[in-house]
ROTOR-678310 format. One record per residue: residue number from 1; residue in three letters; z negated, x negated, y negated of N, C-alpha, C in turn. Coordinates in steps of 0.02 Angstrom, whole numbers, plus 50000, padded with zeros to 5 digits. Each point is the difference from the previous one (the first is absolute). Layout:
BEGIN
R_NUM_Ala_Z_X_Y_Z_X_Y_Z_X_Y
...
This chain:
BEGIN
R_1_Unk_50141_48393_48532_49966_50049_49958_49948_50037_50041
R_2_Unk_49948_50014_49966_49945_50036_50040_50002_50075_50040
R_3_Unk_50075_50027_49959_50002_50078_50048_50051_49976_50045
R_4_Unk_50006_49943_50017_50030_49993_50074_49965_49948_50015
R_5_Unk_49946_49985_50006_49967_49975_50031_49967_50016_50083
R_6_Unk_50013_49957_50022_49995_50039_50097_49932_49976_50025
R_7_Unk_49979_50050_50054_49937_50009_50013_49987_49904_50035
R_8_Unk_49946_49989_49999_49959_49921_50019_49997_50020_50057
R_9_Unk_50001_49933_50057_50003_50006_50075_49921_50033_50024
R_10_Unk_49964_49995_49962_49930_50039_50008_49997_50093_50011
R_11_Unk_50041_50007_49954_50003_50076_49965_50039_50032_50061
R_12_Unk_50067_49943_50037_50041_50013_50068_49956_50020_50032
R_13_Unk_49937_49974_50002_49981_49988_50059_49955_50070_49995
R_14_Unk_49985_50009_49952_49946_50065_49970_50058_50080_50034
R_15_Unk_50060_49977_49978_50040_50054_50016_50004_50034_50079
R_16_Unk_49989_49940_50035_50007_50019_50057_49915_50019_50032
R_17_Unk_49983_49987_49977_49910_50037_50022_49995_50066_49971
R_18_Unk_50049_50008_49937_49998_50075_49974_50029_50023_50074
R_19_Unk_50082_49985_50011_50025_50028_50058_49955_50020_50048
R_20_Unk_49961_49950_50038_49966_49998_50057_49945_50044_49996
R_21_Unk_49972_50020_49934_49938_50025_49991_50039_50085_50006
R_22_Unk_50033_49989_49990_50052_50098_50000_49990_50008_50035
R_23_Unk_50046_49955_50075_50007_50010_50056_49928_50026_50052
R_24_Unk_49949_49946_49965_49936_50019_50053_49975_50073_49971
R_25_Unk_50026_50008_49926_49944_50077_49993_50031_50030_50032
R_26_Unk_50095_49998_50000_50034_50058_50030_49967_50008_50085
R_27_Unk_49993_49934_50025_49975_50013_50058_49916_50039_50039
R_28_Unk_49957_49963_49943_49951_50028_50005_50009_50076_49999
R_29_Unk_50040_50022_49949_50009_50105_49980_50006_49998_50065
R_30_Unk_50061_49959_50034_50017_50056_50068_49987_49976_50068
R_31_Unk_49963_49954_50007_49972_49976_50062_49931_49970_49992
R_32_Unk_49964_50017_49959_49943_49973_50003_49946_50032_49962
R_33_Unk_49999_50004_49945_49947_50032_49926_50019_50007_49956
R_34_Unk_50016_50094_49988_50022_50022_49924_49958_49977_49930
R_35_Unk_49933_50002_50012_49964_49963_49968_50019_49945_49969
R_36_Unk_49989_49923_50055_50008_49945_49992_50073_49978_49946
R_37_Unk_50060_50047_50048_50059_49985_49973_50012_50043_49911
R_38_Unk_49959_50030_49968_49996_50026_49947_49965_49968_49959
R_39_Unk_49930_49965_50004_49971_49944_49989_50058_49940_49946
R_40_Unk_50026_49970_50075_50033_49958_50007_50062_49997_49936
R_41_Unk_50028_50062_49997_50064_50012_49952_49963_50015_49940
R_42_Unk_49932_50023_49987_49989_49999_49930_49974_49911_49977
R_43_Unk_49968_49945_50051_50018_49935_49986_50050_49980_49980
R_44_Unk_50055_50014_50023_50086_49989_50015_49995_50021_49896
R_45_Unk_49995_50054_49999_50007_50035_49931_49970_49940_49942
R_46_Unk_49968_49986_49994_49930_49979_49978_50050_49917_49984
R_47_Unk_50010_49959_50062_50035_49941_50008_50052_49995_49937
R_48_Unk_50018_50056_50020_50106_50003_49971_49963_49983_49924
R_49_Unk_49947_50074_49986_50000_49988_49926_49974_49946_49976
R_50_Unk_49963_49972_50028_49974_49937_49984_50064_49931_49960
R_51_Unk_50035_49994_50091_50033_49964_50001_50067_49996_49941
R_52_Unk_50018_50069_49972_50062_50022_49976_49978_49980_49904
R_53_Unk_49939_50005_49997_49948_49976_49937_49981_49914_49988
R_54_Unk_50020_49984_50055_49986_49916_49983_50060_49955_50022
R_55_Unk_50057_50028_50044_50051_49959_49997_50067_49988_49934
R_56_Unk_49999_49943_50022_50032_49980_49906_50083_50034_50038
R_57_Unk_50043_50004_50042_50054_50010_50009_50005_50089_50009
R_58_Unk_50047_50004_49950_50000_50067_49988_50053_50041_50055
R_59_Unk_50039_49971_50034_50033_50025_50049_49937_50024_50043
R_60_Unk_49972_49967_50027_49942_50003_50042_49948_50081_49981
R_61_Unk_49991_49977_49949_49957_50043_49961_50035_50062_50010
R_62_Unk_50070_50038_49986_50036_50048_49999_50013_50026_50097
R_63_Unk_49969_49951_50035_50019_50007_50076_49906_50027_50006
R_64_Unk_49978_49965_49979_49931_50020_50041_49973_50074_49961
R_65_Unk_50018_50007_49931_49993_50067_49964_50044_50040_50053
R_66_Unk_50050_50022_50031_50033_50030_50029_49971_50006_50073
R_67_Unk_49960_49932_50038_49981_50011_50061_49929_50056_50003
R_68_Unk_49972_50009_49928_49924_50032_50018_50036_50068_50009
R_69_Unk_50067_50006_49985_50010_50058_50057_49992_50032_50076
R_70_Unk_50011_49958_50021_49988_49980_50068_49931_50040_50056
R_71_Unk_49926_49973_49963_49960_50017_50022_50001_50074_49986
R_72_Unk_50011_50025_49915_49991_50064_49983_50035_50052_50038
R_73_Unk_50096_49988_50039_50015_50028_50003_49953_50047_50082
R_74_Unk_49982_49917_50025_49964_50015_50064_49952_50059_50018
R_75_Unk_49948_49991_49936_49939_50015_49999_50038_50081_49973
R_76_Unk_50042_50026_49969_50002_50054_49987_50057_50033_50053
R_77_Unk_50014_49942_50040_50048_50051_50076_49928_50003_50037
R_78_Unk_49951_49975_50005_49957_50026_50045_49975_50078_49975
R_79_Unk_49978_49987_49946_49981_50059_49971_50035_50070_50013
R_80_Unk_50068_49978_50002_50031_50082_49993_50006_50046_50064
R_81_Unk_49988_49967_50060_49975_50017_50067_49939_50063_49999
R_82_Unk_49950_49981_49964_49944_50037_49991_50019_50066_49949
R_83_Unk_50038_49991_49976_50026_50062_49950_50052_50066_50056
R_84_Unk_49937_50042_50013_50046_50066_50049_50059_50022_49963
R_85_Unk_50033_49964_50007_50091_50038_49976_50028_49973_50039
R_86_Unk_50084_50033_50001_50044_50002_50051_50019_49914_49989
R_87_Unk_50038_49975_50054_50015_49918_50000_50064_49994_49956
R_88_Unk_50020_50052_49967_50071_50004_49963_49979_49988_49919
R_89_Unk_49904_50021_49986_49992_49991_49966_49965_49926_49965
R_90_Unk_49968_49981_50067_50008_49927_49996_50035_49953_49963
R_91_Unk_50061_50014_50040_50067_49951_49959_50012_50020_49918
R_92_Unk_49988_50061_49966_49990_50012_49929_49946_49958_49972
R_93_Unk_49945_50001_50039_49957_49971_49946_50003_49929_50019
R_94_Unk_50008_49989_50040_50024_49901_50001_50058_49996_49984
R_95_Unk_50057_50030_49967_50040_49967_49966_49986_50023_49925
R_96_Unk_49973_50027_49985_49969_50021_49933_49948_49922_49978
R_97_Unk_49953_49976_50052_49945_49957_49978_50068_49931_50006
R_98_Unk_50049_49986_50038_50049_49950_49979_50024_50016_49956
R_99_Unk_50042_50033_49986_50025_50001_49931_49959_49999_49938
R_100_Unk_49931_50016_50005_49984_49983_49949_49962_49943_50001
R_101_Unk_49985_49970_50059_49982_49911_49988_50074_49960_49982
R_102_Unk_50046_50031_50018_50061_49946_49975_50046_50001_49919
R_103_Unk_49980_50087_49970_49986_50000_49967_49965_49980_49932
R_104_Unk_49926_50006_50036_49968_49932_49958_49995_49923_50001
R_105_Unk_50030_49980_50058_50008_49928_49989_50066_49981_49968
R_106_Unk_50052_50052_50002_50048_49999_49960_49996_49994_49917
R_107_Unk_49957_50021_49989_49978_50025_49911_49949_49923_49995
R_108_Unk_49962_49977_50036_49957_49959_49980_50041_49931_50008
R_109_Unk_50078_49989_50041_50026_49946_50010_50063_49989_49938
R_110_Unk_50005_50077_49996_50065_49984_49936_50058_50032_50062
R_111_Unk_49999_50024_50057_50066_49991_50033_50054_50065_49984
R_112_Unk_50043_49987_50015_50042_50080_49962_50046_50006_50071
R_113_Unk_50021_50050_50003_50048_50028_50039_50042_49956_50062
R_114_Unk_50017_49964_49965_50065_49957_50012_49956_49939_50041
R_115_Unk_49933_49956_49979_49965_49958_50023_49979_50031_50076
R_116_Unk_49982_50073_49987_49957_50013_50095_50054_50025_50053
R_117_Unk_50096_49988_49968_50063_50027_50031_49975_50079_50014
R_118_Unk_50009_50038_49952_50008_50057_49973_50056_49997_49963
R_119_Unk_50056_49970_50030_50077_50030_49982_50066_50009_50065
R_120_Unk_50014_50034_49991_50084_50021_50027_50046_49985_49989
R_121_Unk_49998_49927_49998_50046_49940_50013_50018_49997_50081
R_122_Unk_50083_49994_50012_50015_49991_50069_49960_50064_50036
R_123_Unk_50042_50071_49969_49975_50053_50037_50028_49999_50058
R_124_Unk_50064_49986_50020_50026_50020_50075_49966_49948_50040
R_125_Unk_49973_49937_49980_49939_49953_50055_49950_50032_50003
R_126_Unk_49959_50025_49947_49946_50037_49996_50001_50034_50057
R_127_Unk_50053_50058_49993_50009_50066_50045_50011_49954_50060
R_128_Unk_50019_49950_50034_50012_49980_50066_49945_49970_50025
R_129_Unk_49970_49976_49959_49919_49975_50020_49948_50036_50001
R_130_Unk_49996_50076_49957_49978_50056_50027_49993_50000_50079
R_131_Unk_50082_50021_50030_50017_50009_50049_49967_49956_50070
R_132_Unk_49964_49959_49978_49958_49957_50061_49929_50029_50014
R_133_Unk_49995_50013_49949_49919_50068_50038_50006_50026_50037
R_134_Unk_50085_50040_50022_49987_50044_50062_50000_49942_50066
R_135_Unk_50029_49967_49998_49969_49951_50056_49931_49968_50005
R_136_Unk_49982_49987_49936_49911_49969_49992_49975_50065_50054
R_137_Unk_50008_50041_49979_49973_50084_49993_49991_50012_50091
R_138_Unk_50080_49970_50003_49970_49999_50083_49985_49968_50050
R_139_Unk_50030_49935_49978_49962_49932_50014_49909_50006_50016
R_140_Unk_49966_50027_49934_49935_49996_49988_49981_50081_50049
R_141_Unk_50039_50046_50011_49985_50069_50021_49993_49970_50094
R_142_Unk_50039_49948_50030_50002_49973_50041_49937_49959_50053
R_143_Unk_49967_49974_49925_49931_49984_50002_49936_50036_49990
R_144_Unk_50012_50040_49989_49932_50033_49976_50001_50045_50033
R_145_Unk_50056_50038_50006_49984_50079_50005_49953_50047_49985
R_146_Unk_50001_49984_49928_49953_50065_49983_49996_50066_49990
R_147_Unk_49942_50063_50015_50019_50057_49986_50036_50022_49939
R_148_Unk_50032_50068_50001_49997_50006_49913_49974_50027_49983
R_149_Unk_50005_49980_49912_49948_50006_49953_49974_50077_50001
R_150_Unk_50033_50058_50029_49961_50072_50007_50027_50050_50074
R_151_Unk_49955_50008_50023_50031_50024_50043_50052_50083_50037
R_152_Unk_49993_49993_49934_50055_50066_49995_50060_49969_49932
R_153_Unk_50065_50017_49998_50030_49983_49953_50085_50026_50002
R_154_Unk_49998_50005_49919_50093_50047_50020_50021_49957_49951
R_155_Unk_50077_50009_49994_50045_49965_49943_49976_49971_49956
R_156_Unk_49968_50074_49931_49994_49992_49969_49911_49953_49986
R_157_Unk_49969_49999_50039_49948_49940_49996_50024_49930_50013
R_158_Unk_50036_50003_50027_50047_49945_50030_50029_49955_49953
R_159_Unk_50030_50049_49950_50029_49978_49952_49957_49965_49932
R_160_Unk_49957_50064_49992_49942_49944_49934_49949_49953_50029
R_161_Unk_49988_50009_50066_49973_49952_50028_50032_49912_49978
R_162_Unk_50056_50004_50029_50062_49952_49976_49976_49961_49927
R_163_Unk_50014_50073_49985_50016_49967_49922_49946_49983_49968
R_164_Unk_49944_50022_50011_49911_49975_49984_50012_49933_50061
R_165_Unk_49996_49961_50029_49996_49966_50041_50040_49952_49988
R_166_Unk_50059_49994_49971_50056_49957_49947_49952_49994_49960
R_167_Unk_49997_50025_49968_49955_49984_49910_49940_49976_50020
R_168_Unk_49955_50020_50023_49929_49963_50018_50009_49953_50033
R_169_Unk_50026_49977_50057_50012_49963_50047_50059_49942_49975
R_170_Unk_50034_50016_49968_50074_49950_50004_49997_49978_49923
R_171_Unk_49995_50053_49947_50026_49977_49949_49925_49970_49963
R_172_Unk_49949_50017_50006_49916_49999_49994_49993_49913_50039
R_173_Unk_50016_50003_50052_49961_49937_50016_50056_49948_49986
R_174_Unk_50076_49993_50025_50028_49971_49965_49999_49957_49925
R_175_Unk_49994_50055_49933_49991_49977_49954_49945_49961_49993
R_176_Unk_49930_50025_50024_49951_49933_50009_49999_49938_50045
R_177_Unk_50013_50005_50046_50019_49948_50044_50048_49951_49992
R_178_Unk_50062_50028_49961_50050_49954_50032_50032_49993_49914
R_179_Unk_49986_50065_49966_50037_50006_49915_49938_49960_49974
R_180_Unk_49933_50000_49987_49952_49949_49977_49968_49947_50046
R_181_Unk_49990_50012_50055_49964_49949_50018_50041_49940_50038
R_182_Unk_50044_50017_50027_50054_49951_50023_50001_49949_49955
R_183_Unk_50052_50070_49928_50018_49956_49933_49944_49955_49985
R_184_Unk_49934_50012_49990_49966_49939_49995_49976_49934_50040
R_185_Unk_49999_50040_50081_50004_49939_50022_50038_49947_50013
R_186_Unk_50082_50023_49964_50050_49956_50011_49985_49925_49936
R_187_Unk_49978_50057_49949_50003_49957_49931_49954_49967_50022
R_188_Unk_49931_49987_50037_49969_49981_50005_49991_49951_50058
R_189_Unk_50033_49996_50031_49994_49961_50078_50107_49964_50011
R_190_Unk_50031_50069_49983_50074_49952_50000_50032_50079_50056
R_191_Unk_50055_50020_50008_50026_50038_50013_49988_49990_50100
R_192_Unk_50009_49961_50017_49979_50006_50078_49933_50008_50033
R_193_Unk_49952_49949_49949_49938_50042_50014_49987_50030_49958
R_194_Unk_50018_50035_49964_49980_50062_49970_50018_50054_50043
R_195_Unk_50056_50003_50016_50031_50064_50049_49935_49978_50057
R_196_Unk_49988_49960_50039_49958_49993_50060_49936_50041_49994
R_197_Unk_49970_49949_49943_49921_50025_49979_50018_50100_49987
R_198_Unk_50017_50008_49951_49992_50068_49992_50047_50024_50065
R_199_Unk_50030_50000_50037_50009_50035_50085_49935_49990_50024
R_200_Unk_49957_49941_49994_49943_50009_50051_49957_50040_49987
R_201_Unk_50005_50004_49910_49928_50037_49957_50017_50078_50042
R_202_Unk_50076_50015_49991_49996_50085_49991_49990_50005_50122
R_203_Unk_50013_49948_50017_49980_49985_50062_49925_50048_50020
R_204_Unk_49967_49937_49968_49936_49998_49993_49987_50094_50019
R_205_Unk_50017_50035_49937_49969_50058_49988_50037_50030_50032
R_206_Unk_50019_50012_50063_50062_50036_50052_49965_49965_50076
R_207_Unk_49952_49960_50000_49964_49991_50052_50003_50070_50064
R_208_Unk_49992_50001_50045_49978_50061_50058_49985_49959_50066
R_209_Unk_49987_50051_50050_49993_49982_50059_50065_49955_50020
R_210_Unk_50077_50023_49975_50028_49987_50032_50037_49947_49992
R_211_Unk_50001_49938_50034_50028_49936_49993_50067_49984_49993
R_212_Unk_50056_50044_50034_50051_49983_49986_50018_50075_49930
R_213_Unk_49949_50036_49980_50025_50036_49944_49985_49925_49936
R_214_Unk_49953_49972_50003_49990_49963_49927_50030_49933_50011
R_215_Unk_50038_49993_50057_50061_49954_49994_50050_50034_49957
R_216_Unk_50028_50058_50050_50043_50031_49967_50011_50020_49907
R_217_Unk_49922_50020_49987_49988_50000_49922_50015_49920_49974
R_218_Unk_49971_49974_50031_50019_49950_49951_50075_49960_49998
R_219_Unk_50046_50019_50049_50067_49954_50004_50043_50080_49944
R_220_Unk_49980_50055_50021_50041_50051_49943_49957_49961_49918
R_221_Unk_49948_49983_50003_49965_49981_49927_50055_49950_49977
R_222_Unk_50005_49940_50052_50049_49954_49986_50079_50015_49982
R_223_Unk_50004_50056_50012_50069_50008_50009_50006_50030_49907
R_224_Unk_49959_50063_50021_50018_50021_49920_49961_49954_49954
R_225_Unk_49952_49966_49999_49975_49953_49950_50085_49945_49978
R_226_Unk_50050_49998_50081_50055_49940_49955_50039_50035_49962
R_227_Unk_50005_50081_50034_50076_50033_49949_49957_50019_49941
R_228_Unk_49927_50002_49984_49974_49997_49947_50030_49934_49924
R_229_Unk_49977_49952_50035_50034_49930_49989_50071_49987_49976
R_230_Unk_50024_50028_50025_50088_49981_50015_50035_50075_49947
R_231_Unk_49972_50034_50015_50032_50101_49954_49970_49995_49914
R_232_Unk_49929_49982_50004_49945_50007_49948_50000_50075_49982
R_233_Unk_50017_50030_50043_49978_50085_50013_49959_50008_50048
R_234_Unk_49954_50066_49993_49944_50018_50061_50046_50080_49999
R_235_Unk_50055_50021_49988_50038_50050_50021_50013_50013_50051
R_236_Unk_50035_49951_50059_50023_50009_50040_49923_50006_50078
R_237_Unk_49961_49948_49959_49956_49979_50071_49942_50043_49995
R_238_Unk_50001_50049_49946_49943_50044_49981_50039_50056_50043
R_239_Unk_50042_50015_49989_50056_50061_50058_49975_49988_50071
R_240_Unk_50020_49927_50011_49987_50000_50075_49931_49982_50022
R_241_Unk_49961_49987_49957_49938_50009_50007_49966_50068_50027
R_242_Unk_50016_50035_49947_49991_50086_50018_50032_50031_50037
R_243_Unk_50064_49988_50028_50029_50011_50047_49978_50000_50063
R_244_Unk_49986_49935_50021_49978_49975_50035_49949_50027_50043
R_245_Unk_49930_50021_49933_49946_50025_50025_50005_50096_49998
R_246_Unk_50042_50021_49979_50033_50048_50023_50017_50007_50067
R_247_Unk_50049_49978_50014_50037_49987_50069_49932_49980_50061
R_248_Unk_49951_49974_49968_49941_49973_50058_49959_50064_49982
R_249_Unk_49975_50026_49942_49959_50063_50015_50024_50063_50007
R_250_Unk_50051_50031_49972_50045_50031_49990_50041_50029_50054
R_251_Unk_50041_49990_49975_50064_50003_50033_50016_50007_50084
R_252_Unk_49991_49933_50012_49996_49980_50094_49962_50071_49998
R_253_Unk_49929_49982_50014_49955_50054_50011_49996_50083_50025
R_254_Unk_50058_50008_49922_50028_50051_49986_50033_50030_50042
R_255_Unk_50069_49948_50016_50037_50006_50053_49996_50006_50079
R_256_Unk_49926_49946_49998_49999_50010_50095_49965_50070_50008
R_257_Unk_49980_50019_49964_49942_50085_49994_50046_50042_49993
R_258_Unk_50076_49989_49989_50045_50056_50026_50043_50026_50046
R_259_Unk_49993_49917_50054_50031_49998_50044_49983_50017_50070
């Protein structure tokens, strides 16, 4: 039947030049030309829609509608740098512009609740797979060592910091990444490379200087992309998602500045 119809070894091959073409803008932003690499992702843009308008396999079609996320989310994390507000406010308005791209690809795909694992099924796994952020958290705090996010701070910033930083960070990129775009690239490619491709996509946009950090992103991508797979909840890995980056901006931080 034509709505399971799977992408042509051509269109494979198209997929992975989308990949590759991410990768070079992400690189150009940060080692080469903000310019060039902005350029580059509105081509990237331009491609998808093209491509998502003339392929007859509709799995496909529902994966590449979901990837012109990708460039947008880029082009509007550069942006929010230039906006003088505090870095706490940052994370509000980029999880505000995800949720409402996942949002709308939600409404334009038909998906409901239950399709992007937005349920609380297997809460006590949920809650234990939460529980691996605080190791991501310092696993990744290990590597980087970054300042924190303000340099003065008590409890109670501490605390909504957290909890803005869960929601923008964990439950915000999760649901697009791994609740829609996974889900389509599984339907669309087959559940092992589907989990692969979308770990590399959300890869891609987690690029930095640092080599063993975007290893590290991408084997945690792999990890929660399988209990994505295996749970069909983004409950648990949206927790330790935000956790996670808690515990790396947050928290640690917090703690060595009192000692």
């Amino acid at each position: 039947m034509i709505e399971n119809l799977k992408p042509t070894r051509i269109e494979l091959v198209f997929l992975l030049f989308y990949l590759l073409a991410l990768i070079t803008a992400e690189c150009f932003v940060i080692f080469y030309n903000l310019q060039l690499g902005l350029i580059l992702e509105a081509v990237i843009i331009f491609a998808l829609l093209i491509h998502l308008s003339v392929t007859r396999s509709p799995p496909l079609r529902l994966l590449l509608c979901s990837m012109t996320a990708f460039p947008i989310v880029l082009i509007i994390g550069l942006s929010l740098p230039m906006i003088p507000i505090s870095q706490v406010y940052w994370f509000i308005l980029s999880g505000i512009t995800l949720f409402t791209i996942s949002y709308t690809l939600m409404k334009v795909q038909s998906l409901t609740r239950q399709n992007v694992g937005l349920t609380w099924s297997t809460l006590p796994l949920q809650l234990l797979i939460a529980c691996t952020g605080i190791v991501f958290g310092v696993l990744e705090y290990s590597i980087l060592h970054p300042l924190p996010l303000s340099p003065t701070i008590n409890l109670e910033s501490l605390v909504i910091g957290s909890i803005i930083i869960i929601i923008s960070t964990g439950f915000a990129e999760e649901l697009l990444f791994r609740g829609i775009i996974q889900r389509n690239a599984q339907n669309a490619l087959g559940a092992g490379l589907g989990i692969l491709y979308s770990t590399l996509l959300f890869t891609a946009l987690n690029i930095s200087h640092s080599l063993p950090d975007v290893i590290f992103v991408f084997l945690v991508g792999l990890f929660y992309g399988y209990i994505f797979y295996k749970t069909r909840s983004i409950i648990g890995i949206s927790l330790a998602h935000g956790i996670s980056n808690t515990m790396l901006l947050l928290i640690i931080p917090y703690y060595l500045a009192t000692l």
